[in-house]
C-alpha positions in Angstrom: -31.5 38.2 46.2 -34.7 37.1 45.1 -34.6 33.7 46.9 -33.5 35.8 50.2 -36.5 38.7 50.2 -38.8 35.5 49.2 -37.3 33.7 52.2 -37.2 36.7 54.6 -41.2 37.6 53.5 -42.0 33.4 54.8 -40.3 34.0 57.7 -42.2 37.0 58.4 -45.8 35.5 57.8 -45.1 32.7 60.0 -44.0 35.4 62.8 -46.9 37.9 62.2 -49.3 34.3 62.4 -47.6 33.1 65.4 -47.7 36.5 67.4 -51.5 35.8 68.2 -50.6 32.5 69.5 -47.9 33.8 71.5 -49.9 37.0 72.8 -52.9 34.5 74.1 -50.3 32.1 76.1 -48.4 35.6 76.9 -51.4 36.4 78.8 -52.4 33.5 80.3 -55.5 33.1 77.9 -56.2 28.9 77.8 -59.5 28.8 76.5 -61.3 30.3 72.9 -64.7 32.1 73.2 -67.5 31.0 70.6 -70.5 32.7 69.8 -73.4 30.0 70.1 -76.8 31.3 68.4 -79.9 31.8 70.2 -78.2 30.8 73.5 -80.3 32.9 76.0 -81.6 32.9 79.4 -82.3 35.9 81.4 -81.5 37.9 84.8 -84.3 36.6 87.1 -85.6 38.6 89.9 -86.6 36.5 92.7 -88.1 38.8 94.7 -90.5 39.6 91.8 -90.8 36.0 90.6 -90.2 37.5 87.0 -87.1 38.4 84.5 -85.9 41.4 84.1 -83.3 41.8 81.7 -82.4 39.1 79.1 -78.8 37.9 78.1 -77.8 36.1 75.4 -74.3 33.9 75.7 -71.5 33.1 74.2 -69.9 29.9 75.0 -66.6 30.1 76.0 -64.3 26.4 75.7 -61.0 25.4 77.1 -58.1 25.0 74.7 -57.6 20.9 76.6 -61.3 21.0 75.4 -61.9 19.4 79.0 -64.1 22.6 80.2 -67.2 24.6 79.0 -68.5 27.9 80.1 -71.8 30.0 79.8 -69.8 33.5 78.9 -70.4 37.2 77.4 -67.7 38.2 75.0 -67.5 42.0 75.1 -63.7 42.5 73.4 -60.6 40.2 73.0 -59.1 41.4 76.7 -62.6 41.5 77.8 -65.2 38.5 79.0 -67.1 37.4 81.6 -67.7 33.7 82.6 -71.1 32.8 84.7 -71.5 28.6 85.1 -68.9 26.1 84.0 -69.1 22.8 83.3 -66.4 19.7 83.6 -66.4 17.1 80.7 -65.0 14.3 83.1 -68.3 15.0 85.5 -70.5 16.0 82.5 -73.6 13.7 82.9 -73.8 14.5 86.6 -73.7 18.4 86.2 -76.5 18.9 83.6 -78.9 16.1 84.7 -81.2 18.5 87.1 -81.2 21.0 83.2 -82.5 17.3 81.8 -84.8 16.9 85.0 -86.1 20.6 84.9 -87.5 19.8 81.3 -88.9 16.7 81.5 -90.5 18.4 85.1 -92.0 21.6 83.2 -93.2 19.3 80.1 -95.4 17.0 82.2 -96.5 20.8 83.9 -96.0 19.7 87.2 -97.0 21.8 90.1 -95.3 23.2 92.7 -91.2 23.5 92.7 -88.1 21.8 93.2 -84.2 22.8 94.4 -81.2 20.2 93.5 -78.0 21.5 94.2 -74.7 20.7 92.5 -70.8 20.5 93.9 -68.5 21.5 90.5 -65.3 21.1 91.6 -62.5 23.8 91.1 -61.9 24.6 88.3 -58.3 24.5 86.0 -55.7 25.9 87.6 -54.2 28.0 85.3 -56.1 31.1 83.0 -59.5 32.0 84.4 -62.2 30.1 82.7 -63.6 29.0 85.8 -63.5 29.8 89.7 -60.6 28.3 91.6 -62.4 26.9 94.4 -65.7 24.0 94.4 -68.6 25.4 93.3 -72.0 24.8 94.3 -74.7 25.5 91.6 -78.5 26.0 92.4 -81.3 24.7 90.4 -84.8 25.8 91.5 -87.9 24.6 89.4 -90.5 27.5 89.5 -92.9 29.3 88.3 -93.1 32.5 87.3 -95.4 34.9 88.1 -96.3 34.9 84.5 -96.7 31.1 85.0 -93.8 29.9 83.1 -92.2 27.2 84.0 -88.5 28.4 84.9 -85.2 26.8 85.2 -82.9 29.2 87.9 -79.7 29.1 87.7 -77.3 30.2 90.6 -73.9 29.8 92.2 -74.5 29.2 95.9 -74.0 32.7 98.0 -74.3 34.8 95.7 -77.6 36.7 94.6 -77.4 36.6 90.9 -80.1 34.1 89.2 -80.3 33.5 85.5 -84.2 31.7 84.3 -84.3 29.5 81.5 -87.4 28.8 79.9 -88.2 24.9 78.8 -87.1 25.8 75.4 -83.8 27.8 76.4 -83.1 24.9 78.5 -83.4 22.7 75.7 -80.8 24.9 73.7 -78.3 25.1 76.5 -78.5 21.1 76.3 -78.2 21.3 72.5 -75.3 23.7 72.7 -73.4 22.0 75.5 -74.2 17.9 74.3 -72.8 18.9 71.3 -69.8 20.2 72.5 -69.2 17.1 74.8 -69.7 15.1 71.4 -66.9 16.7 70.1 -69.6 18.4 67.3 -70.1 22.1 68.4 -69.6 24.8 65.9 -69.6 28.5 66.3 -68.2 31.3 65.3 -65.1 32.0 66.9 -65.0 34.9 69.0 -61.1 35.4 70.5 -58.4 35.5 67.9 
């Protein structure tokens, strides 16, 4: 009898640590969100030239480890996902972030636009859009004479402004991940 309750209490640990697994497939959940310290930008308002209300992101990283996302976790049934990156097209997607700090370290006047084609994203879950992307870069700045980084999807008025140093930390974060090196707390369950 005692083999049997001993037996019967395995079987229901391995069910009870399985159900989390099951419930994120069950959903269609293919990714894990991450919190990734002091990874900030803010909301920029163009027609001000200034920010206006700062974020801080979580990163949020597909379970094939293939794709990375700027994200806000707000509950385990609850995110949002705002740029995402492709590891096969890496280099290519971040140079104008590399570019934008080498341009506001030699304090270079004037600005600069590059624009960016992401492709779709996966096809299954919803850690990116479904459809090619094309991401904004403008070189500015501020009124407050900061050099900015803006980020924005093409069509659509949201922009986010990275300063130099932000900028640098977005790199940090997402080279790290694309070495196969990031580490953060995990956020989904």
């Amino acid at each position: 009898m005692k083999t049997f309750n001993q037996s019967l209490l395995l079987i229901s640990c391995l069910a009870l640590a399985s159900c989390s697994t099951m419930h994120k497939y069950a959903t269609g959940r293919y990714y894990e969100i991450y919190r990734a310290n002091d990874l900030h930008a803010c909301e920029f308002k163009t027609k001000f030239n200034a920010c206006a209300e700062p974020y801080t992101f979580d990163v949020k990283i597909s379970d094939d480890n293939n794709r990375i996302a700027l994200a806000e976790y707000f509950s385990p049934s609850q995110n949002s996902s705002y740029f995402g990156f492709i590891r096969d097209d890496y280099a290519r997607q971040t140079q104008p972030i590399r570019d934008f700090v080498t341009w506001s370290k030699a304090n270079m006047a004037g600005g600069k636009r590059v624009t960016v084609k992401r492709k779709a994203g996966n096809a299954v879950g919803y850690l990116f859009e479904h459809s090619d992307v094309v991401y904004v870069f403008d070189y500015i700045h501020s009124r407050e004479d900061v050099p900015m980084l803006l980020l924005n999807i093409e069509g659509r008025g949201r922009y986010f402004g990275f300063t130099t140093q932000e900028a640098e930390k977005l790199l940090q974060v997402m080279d790290a991940w694309y070495a196969g090196s990031f580490t953060g707390e995990k956020l989904t369950g």
